[in-house]
C-alpha positions as CSV (number, residue, x, y, z in Angstrom):
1,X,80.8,-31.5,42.7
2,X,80.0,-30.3,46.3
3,X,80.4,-27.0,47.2
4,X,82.8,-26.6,50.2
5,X,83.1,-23.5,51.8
6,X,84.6,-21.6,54.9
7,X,84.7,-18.4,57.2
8,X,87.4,-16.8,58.2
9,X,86.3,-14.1,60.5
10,X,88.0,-12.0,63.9
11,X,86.9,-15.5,66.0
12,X,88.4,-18.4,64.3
13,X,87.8,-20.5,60.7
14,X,84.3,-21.9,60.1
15,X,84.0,-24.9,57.2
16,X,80.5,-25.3,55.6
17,X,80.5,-28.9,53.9
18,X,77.0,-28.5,51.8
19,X,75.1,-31.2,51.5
20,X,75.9,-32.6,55.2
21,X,74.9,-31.7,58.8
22,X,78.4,-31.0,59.1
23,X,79.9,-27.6,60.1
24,X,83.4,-27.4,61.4
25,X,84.4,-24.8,63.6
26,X,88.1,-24.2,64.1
27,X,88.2,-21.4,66.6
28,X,91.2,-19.1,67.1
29,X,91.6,-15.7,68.0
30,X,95.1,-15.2,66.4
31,X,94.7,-12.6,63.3
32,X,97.5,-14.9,61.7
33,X,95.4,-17.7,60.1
34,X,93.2,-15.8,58.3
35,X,93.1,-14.8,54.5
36,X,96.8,-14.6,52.6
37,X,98.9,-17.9,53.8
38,X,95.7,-19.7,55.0
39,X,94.2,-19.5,51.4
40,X,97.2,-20.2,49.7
41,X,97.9,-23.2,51.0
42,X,94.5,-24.6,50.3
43,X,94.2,-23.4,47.0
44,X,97.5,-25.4,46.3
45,X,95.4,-28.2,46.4
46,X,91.5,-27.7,45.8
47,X,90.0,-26.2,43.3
48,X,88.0,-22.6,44.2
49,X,85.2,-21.6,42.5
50,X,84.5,-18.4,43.8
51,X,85.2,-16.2,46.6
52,X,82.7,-14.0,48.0
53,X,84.2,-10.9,50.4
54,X,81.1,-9.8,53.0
55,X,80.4,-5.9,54.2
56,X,81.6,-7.0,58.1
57,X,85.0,-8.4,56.8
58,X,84.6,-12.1,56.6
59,X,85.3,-13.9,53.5
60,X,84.0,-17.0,52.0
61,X,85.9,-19.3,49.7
62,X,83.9,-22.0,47.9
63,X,85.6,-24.8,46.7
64,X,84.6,-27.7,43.7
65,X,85.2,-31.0,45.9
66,X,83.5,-34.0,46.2
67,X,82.6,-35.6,49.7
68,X,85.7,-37.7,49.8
69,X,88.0,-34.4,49.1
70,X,86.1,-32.3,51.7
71,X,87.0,-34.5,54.7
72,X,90.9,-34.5,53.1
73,X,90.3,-30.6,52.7
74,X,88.7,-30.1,56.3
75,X,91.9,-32.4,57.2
76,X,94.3,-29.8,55.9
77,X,92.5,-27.2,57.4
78,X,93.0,-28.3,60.8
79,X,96.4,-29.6,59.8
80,X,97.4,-25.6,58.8
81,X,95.2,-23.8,62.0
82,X,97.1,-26.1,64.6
83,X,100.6,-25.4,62.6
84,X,100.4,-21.9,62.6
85,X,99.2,-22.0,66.3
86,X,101.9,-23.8,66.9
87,X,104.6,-21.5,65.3
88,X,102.7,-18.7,67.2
């Protein structure tokens, strides 16, 4: 399984893919996106492993995916950011 993992922190939504040279950053500044609905909605449909909360406030989610389900989950994550943007 590949560990997929994000950060939400006060400057946007950063997405870790492990075992790529990919990093996805999804910058916002709206407080909105991050934490409750944001992880709720993805945890609908990935399966988390663990979530680790940091001493500055940022949280990181790491999910059990395999390569094909992280571009689907990077998909969604984009998918929510620009909806709630939107509905902002």
């Amino acid at each position: 399984m590949l560990p997929v993992k994000y950060n939400t922190t006060r400057e946007g939504i950063e997405i870790y893919l492990s075992g790529t040279r990919h990093t996805y950053k999804l910058e916002c500044t709206f407080w909105a996106i991050r934490a409750r609905a944001f992880f709720a909605t993805i945890e609908k449909e990935f399966q988390v492993e663990r979530v680790k909360n940091n001493d500055d406030g940022t949280s990181v989610v790491f999910f059990k995916t395999n390569t094909e389900q992280a571009e689907t989950l990077v998909e969604r994550m984009q998918d929510i950011v620009e909806a709630t943007l939107y509905d902002l």
